[in-house]
C-alpha positions in Angstrom: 93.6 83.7 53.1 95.0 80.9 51.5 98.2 78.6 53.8 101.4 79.1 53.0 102.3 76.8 50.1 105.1 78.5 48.7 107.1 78.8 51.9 106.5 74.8 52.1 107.7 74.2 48.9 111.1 76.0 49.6 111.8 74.4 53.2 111.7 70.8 51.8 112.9 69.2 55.4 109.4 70.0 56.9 107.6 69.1 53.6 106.9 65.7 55.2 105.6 66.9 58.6 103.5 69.7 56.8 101.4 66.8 54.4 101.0 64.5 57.3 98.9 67.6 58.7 97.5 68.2 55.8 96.2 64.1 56.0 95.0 64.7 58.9 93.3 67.6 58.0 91.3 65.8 55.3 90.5 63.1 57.9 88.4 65.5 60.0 86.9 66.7 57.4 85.7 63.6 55.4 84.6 62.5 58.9 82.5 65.6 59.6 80.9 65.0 55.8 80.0 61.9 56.9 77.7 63.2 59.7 76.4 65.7 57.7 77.8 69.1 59.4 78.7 71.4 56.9 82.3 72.7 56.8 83.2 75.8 56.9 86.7 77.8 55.4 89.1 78.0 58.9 92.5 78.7 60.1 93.7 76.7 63.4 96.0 78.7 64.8 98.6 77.1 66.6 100.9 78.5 69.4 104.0 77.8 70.9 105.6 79.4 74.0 108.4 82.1 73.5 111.9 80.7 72.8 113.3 83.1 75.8 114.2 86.7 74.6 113.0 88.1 77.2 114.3 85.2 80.1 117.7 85.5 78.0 117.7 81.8 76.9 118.2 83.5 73.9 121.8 84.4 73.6 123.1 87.4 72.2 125.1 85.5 69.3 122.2 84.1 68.0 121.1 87.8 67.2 121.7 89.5 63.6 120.8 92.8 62.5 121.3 94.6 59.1 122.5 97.8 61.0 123.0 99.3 64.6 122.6 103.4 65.1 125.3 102.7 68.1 126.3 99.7 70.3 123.9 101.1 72.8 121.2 100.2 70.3 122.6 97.1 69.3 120.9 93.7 68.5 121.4 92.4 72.2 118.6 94.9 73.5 116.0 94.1 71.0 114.2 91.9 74.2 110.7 92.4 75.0 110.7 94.6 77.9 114.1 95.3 78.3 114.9 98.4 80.4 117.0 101.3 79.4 120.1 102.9 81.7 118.5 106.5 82.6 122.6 106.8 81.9 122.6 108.1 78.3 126.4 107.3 78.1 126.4 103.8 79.1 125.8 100.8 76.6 122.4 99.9 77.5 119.3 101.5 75.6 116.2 100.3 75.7 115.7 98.5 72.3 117.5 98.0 68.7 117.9 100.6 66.7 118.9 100.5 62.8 120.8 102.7 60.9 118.7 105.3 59.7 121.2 106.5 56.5 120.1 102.7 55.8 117.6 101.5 53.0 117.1 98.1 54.3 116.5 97.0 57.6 116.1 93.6 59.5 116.5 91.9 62.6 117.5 87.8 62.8 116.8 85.1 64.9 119.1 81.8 64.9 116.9 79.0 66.8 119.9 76.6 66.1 117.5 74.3 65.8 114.5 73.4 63.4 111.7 75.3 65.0 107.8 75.8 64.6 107.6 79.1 64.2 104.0 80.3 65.5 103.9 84.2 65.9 106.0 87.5 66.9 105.4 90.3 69.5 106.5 93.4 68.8 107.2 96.3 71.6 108.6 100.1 71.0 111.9 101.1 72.0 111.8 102.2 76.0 112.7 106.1 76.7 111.0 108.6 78.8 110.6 110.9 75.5 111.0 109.6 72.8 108.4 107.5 71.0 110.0 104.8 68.7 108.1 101.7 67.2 107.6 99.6 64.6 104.4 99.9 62.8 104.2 97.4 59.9 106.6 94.7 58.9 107.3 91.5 57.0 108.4 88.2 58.2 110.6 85.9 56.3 112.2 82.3 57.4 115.5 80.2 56.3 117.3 76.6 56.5 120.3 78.6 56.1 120.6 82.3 56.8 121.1 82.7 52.7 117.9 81.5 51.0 115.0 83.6 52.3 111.4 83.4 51.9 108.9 85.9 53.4 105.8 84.9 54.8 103.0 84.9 51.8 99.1 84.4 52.5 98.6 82.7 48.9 98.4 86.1 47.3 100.8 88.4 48.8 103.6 89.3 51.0 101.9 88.8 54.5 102.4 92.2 55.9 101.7 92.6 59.7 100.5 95.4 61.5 102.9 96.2 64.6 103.1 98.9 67.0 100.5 101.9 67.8 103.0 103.1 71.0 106.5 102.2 72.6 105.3 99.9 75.4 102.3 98.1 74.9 103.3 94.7 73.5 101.4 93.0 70.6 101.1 89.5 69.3 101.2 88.5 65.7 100.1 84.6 65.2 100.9 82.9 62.0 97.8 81.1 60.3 99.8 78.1 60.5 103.5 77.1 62.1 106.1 77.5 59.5 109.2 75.1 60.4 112.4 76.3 60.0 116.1 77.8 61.3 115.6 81.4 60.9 113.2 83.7 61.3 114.0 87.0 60.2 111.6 90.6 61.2 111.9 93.5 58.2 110.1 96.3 59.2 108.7 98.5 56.6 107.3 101.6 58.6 107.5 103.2 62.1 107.2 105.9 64.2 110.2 107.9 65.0 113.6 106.6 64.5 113.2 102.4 63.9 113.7 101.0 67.1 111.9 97.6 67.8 111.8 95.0 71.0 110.9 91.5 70.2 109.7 88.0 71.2 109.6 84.9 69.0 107.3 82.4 69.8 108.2 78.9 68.9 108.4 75.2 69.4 111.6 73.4 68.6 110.8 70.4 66.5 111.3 66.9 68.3 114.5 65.2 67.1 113.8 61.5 67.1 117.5 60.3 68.3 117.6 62.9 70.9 113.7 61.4 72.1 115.5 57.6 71.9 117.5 59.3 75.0 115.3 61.3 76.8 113.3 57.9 77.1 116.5 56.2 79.0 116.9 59.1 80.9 115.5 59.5 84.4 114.3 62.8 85.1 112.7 64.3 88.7 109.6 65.9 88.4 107.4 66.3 91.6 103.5 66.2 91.3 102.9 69.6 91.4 100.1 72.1 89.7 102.6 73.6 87.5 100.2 76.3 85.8 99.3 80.2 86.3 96.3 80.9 89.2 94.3 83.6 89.4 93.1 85.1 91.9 90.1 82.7 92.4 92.5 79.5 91.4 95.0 80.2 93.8 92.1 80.7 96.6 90.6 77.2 94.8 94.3 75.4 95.3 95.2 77.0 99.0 91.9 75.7 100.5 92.8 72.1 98.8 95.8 72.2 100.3 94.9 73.4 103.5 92.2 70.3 103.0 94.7 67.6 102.2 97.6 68.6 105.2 95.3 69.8 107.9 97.4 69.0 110.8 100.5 71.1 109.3 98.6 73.8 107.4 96.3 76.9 108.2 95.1 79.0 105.3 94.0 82.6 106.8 94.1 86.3 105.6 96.2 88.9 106.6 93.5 91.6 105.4 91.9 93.2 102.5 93.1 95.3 99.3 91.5 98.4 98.1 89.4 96.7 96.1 88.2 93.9 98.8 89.8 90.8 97.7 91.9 88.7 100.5 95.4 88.8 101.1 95.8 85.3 102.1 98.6 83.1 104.0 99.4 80.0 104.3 100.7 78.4 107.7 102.7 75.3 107.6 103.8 73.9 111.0 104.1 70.8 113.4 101.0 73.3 115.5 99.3 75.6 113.5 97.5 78.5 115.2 100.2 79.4 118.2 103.8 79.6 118.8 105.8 77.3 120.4 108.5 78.5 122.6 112.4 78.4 121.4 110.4 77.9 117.3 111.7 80.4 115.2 109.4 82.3 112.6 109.7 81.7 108.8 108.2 83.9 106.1 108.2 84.3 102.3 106.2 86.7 101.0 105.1 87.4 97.1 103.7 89.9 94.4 104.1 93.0 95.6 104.0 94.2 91.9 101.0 92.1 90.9 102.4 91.4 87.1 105.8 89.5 88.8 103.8 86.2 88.6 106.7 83.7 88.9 106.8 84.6 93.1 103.0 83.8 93.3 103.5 80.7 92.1 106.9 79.2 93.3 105.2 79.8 96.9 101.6 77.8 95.6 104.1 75.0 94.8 106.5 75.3 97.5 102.8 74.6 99.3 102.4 71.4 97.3 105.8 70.4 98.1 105.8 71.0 102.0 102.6 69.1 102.5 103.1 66.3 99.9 106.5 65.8 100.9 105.8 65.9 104.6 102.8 63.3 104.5 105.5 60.9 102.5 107.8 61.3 105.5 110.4 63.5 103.9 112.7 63.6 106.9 114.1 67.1 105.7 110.6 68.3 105.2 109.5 66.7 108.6 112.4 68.3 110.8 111.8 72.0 108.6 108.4 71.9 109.5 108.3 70.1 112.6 110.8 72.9 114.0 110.1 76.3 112.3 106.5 77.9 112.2 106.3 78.9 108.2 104.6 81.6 106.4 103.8 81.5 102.7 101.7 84.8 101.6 101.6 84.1 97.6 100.1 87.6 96.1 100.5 90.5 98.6 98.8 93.0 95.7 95.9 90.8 94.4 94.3 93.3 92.6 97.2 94.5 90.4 97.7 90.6 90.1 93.8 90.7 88.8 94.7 93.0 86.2 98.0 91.8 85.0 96.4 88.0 84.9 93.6 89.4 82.5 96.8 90.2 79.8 98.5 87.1 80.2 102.4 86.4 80.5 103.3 88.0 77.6 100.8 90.6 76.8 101.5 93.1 80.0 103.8 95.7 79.6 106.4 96.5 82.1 104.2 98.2 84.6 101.0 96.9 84.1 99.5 95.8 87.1 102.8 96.5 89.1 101.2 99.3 91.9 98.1 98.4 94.0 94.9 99.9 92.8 95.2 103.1 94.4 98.5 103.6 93.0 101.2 102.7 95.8 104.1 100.5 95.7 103.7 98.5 98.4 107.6 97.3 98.6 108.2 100.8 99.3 105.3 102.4 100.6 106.8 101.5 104.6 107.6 104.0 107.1 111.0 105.3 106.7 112.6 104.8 109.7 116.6 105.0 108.3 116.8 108.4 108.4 115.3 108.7 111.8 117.5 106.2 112.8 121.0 107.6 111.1 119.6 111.4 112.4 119.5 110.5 115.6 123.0 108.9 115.1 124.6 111.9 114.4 123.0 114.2 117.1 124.6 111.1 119.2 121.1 110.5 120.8 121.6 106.7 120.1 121.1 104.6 122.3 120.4 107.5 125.1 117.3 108.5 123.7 116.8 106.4 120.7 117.4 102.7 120.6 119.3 101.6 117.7 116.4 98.6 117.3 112.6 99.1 117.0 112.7 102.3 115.7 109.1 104.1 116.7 106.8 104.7 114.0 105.9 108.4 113.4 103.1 109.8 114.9 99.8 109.8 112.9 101.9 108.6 109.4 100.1 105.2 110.2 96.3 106.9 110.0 93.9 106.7 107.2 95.1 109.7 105.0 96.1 107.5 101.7 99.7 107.8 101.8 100.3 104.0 103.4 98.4 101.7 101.1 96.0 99.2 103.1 98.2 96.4 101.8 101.0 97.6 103.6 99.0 98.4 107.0 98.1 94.7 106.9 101.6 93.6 106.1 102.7 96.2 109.3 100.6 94.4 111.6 100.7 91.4 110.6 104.8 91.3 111.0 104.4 93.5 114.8 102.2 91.0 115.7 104.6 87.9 115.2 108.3 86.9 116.1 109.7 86.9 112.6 112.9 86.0 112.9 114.1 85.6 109.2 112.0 86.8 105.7 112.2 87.1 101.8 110.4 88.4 99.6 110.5 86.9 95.8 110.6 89.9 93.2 110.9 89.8 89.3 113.0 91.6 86.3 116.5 90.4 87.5 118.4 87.4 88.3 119.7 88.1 91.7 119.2 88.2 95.8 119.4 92.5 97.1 120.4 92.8 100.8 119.8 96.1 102.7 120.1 98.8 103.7 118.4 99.6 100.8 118.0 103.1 101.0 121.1 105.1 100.5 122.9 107.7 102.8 125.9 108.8 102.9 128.2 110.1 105.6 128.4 113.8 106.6 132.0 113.7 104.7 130.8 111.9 101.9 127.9 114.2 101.4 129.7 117.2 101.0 131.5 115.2 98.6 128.6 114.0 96.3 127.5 117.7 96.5 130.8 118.6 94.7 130.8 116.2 92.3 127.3 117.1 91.3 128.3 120.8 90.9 130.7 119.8 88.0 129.6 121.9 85.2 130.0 119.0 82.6 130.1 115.6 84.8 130.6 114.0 81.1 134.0 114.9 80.4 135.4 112.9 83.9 137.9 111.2 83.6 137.7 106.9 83.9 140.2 107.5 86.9 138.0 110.4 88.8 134.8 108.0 88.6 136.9 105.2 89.7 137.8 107.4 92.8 134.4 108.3 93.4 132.9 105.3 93.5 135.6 104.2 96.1 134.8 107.0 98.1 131.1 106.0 98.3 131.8 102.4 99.0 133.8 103.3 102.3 131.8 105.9 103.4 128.3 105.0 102.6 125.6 104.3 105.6 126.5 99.9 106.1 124.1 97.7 108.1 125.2 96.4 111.4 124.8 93.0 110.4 126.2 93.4 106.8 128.3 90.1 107.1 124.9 87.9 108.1 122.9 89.3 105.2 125.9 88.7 103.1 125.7 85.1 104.1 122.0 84.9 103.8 121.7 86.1 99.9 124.8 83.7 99.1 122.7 81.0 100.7 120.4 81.4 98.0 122.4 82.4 95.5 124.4 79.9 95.4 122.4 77.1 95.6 120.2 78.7 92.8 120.6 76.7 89.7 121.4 79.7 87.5 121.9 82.8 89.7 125.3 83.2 89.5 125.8 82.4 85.7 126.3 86.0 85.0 128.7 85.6 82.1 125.8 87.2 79.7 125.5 90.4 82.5 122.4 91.6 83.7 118.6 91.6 82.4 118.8 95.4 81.2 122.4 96.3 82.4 126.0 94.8 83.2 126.1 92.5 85.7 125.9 94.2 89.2 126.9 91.3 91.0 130.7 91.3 89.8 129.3 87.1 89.5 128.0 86.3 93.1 124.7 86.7 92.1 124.1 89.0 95.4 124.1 92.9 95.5 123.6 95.5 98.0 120.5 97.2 97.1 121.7 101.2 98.2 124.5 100.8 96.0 123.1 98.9 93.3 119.2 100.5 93.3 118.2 102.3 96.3 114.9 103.1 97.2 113.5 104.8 100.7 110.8 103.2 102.5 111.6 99.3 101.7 110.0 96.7 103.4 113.5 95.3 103.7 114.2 98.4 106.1 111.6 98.5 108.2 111.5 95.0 108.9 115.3 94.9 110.5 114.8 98.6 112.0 111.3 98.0 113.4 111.2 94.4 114.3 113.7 91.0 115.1 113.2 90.2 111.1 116.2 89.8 108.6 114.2 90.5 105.3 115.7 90.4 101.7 114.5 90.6 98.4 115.2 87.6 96.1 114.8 88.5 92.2 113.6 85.3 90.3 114.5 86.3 86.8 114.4 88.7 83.7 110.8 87.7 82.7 108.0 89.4 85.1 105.7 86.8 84.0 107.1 84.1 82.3 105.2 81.6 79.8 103.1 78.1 82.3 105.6 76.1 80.1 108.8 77.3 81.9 107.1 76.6 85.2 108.2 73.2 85.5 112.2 74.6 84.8 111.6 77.7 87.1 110.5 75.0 90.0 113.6 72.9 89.5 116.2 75.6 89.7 114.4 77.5 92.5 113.7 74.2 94.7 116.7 73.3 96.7 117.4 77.4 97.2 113.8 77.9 98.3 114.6 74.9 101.9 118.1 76.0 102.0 117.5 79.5 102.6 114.2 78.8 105.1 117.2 76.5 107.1 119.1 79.6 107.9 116.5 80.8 110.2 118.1 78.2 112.4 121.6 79.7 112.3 123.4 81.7 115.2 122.2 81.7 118.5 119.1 81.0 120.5 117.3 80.8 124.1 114.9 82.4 126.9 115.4 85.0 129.1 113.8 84.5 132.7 113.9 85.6 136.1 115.0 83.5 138.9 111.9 82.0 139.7 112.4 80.9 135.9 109.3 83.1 134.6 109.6 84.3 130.8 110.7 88.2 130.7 108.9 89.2 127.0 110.7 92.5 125.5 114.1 92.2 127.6 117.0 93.0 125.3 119.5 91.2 123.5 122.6 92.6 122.9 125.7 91.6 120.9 129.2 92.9 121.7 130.4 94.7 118.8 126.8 95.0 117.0 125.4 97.9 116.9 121.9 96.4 116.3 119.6 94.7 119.8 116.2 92.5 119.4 114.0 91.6 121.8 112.3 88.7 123.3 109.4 87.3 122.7 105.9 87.2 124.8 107.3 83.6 126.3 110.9 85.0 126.6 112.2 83.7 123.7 114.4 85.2 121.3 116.6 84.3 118.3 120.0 85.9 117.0 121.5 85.0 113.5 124.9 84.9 113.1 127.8 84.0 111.7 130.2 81.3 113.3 132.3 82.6 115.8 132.5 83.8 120.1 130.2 86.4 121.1 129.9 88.1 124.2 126.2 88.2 124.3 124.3 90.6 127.4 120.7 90.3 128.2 118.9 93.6 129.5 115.7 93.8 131.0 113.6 96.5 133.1 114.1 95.8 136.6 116.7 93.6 136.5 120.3 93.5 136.3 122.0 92.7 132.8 124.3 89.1 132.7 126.9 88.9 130.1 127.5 85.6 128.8 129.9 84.1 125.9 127.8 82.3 123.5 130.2 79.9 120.6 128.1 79.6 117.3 129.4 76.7 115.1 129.6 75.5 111.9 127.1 72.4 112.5 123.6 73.0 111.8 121.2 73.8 114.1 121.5 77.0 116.3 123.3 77.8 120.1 121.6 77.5 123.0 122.2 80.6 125.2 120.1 81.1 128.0 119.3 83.7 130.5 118.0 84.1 133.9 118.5 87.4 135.6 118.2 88.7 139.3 116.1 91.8 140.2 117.6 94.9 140.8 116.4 97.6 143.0 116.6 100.2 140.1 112.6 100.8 140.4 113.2 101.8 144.2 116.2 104.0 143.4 113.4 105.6 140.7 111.1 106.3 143.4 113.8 108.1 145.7 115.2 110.1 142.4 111.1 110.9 142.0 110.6 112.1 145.0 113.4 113.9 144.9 112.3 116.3 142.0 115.0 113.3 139.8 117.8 116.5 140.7 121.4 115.2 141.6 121.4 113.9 145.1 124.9 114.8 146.8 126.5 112.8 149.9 127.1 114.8 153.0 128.6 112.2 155.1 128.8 108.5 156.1 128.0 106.7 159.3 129.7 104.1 160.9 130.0 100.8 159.1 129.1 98.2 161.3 125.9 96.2 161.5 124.0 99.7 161.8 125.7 101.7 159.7 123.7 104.3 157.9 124.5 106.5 154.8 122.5 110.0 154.8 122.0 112.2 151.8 121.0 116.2 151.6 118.9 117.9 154.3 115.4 115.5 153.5 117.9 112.5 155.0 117.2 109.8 152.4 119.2 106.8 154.0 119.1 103.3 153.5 120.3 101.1 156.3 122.0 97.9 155.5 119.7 95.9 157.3 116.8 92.5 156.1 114.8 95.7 154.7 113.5 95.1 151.5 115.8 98.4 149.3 118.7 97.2 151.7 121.9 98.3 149.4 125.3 98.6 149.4 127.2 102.2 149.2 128.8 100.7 146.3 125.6 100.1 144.5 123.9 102.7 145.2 126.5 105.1 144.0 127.0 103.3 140.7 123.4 103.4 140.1 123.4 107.2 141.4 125.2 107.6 138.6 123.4 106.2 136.0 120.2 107.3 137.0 122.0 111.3 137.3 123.5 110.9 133.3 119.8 110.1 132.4 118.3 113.2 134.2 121.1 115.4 132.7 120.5 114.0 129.5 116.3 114.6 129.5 
């Protein structure tokens, strides 16, 4: 193969740049001559990073197509890996389709800017049965959308080999960059109908007047490894870390995959190794699905960050980690990250490398404990019988019979064995932060509802107004999360501060927008799933967990590192700060001794958590008065009001709580077979007085005695105690 002279010749504004390579070309090789190594024919092929089809830099108007079959297969979803609607009458298939009563067809790229064009990948169109791809094709390139010239290898049309099946992607590198505009794809044959997904890999060409600025400009950058890891880099760069910051860090493992590799953690903290008492528990979590690489490595430079910036005396890093005991787990699933690493970032398909080895999804492969939770609800069992916080765990679902993943039992004790008070966990394929519940459940009236709607013989033909209605109906009377508001707060904290997150004007990554532009979404309405860690992290332990979704591109290219860093920065530390909003303190006995799993309660919120081993607890919340009551086995609850503000930092809202005698009133009830003990009659009430029950004369004398009680108490907690025994 011979360059590309002819495709020189006619893009004269590169002709210059292409004979200074040439120059230097002969250079080399008048240099090797001189040393006497003989040359040998070569290509170098260069290659440039993709220009964003699949992270959506790309817009949609830069897009141009010779035909559409529909608007559902229009140009706009010709993006690597773009996901069809399983909705066949919505607008969003899963690639571009042509025309097929068409002769001609082609697909165009505007870069809007001269570019070096260095290669294409090529991916079939996504659908559960159908199998649509592009086999062969041309490439051609313009200055001007008018004059075209396809790619020619000295003696012919270059004509590249695409597609062998619909979702494997495949790269196509130029012998040498061709600079240009345009760069247009004309596929020749396919499989199927002719349906093609598409990245354009390219370097835009340096202007020189817009370089005379950048060089005036300042521009942040901190010193950070901004590069993929695999599995044994990111071990490589933890341990350095750990190395550099030993007094803040401690770099452990939370257990083993199914393959043996470590699921390791980083700990960053004013005391490493123990919890302090009133310090709340951070933790971000990463690559559940092991091909979403942009998580793994935002939390290996978050690392950097927290212990660079610390040592320099950072006084927001010092008071974050001085004050909060933080988690960073980078790769939950290391060995689908292994085998998604081995493709590279834009080589994996959708899927590849996205369950754990033995084929679980470890976001969703928890316990569910919603519908024990909302079953229990409508039997009215709650909170009788069943608490409406830690939620037990099934019997034997836990034991070694495959259907928990071994990444998930070490995530399960790992978060029961800590204080968590506030988590995320950083996903990939959208641009937004989901909030739970995210498994969906409707009411008992909405239910019989959805099973109507469902019976429609043709659900098609509905009218705009009847889905309108629907949908309403499900909003008001779907299952809502006690603490809906806080969670609501939390993903806008993120959100928000997110450079891009709520720029939603181009929609979703494979659908409309289902943010309505917050850049937040409740995950049962928008995707539910059972079984999400989200879900049994707030029903099983203190932990608000949510899922934070980094972007359209799984894995995107080491060069959009750098970018990714800077627009996840500031909502990475603003969102670890909420951990210290609502309300916070210890509950103790009046000797002032820690009480560990005594009860929290919020008026109004259907939703307890429970102290820590040193008595310590934490509440988020919103601003506002609460009447907060702390519970406790063998004591006696106290109510307090507890103000949270809008200043930083949460309320202090202590406890201390007297004893009751409720374990001596257990013993009498016990002996008493726990049947209902009825008064017979009362004694005098002076300084002897005695009260006598039944015909086994249980009294209690109000005397120094150590059970000495009052009628009053005794019959209030009588009756208690006689609701309970009814109710077993």
């Amino acid at each position: 193969m011979r360059s590309i002279t002819p495709l020189v010749s006619v893009l004269s504004p590169e002709k210059k740049l292409e004979e200074e390579r040439e120059r230097e070309r002969e250079r080399e090789r008048k240099e090797q001559e001189e040393k006497g190594t003989v040359i040998l024919p070569s290509y170098t092929v260069s290659f440039c990073p993709p220009l964003g089809m699949e992270s959506h830099r790309i817009e949609n108007d830069q897009l141009l197509t010779s035909s559409v079959y529909q608007h559902r297969y229009g140009s706009h979803r010709a993006r690597l890996n773009i996901q069809a609607s399983g909705d066949e009458d919505d607008m969003n298939g899963g690639s571009w389709c042509a025309n097929p009563e068409e002769k001609v067809h082609w697909i165009e790229l505007d870069a809007r800017t001269l570019t070096e064009f260095t290669g294409v990948i090529t991916q079939g169109r996504d659908d559960p049965l159908e199998s649509d791809y592009v086999s062969s094709y041309y490439v051609a390139f313009s200055n001007d959308s008018r004059e075209w010239t396809v790619l020619h290898d000295g003696y012919a049309e270059w004509l590249f080999f695409g597609n062998s099946d619909k979702n494997t992607p495949v790269l196509s590198q130029f012998m040498e960059p061709v600079v240009a505009r345009y760069i247009r794809i004309l596929p020749q044959s396919w499989n199927g109908t002719m349906c093609m997904r598409m990245e354009v890999l390219g370097c835009p060409v340096p202007d020189p007047l817009s370089q005379y600025h950048s060089r005036n400009e300042v521009t942040h950058r901190d010193d950070l490894d901004y590069t993929h890891h695999n599995y044994l880099d990111m071990e490589k760069l933890m341990k350095s870390i750990s190395d550099e910051c030993p007094n803040i860090t401690r770099f452990y493992s939370l257990g083993k995959s199914f393959k043996g590799l470590e699921i390791y953690a980083m700990e960053i903290t004013d005391n490493p190794g123990m919890h302090e008492t009133g310090e709340p528990e951070f933790r971000y979590t990463a690559g559940y699905h092991g091909n979403e690489a942009l998580g793994r490595e935002l939390l290996l430079m978050l690392m950097q960050y927290l212990c660079r910036e610390y040592k320099d005396g950072n006084p927001r890093v010092r008071h974050l980690v001085d004050e909060t005991r933080i988690y960073l787990v980078p790769s939950v699933n290391p060995d689908g990250h292994m085998k998604a690493f081995e493709k590279g970032s834009e080589l994996g398909s959708w899927t590849l490398g996205h369950w754990t080895e033995d084929g679980h999804d470890i976001f969703q492969n928890f316990p569910d404990l919603n519908n024990i939770l909302w079953d229990a609800e409508d039997k009215g069992m709650v909170p009788k019988l069943i608490s409406n916080h830690h939620v037990p765990i099934p019997e034997g679902i836990l034991s070694s019979n495959g259907s928990v993943a071994v990444e998930t039992l070490a995530l399960i004790s790992w978060m029961e064995s800590h204080p968590f008070v506030l988590g995320a966990n950083l996903q990939g394929g959208e641009r937004l932060v989901a909030y739970p519940f995210d498994m969906r459940r409707l009411t008992k009236e909405s239910e019989e509802m959805e099973k109507k709607l469902n019976s429609r013989a043709n659900r098609r033909k509905r009218q705009y107004e009847e889905e309108e209605e629907e949908e309403r109906y499900h909003d008001e009377n779907q299952r809502v999360i006690e603490d809906q508001s806080m969670f609501r707060w939390l993903a806008i904290s993120y959100a928000s501060t997110h450079h891009t997150m709520t720029q939603t004007y181009q929609g979703g990554c494979h659908t409309d927008d289902p943010t309505g532009g917050m850049g937040i979404v409740n995950r049962a309405k928008w995707k539910p799933i059972p079984g999400s860690m989200n879900d049994f992290s707030y029903l099983r332990t203190n932990c608000f967990e949510l899922s934070i979704f980094l972007g359209c591109d799984k894995f995107p290219h080491q060069s959009e590192l750098l970018r990714e860093w800077e627009h996840n920065k500031e909502a990475l530390l603003t969102f670890m700060a909420q951990v210290h909003r609502g309300i916070k303190g210890v509950v103790r006995d009046k000797e002032g001794n820690p009480i560990s799993n005594a009860t929290v309660s919020v008026e109004g919120v259907n939703h307890d958590i429970r102290t820590g081993e040193s008595g310590d607890y934490w509440r988020l919340l919103n601003p506002g008065e609460y009447r907060v009551t702390a519970r406790a086995e063998g004591y006696s609850p106290f109510t307090r009001l507890c103000v949270v503000g809008f200043d930083p930092g949460a309320t202090l809202c202590n406890f201390d709580l007297n004893k009751s005698n409720w374990d001596r009133i257990k013993q009498i009830m016990a002996l008493h077979g726990n049947r209902p003990i009825r008064l017979l009659s009362s004694g005098n009430r002076g300084s002897g007085q005695r009260y006598t029950y039944n015909s086994d004369l249980y009294y209690v004398r109000k005397t120094n005695n150590t059970f000495s009680l009052t009628r009053r108490q005794i019959t209030a907690a009588y009756i208690e105690l006689h609701k309970q025994v009814l109710i077993l």
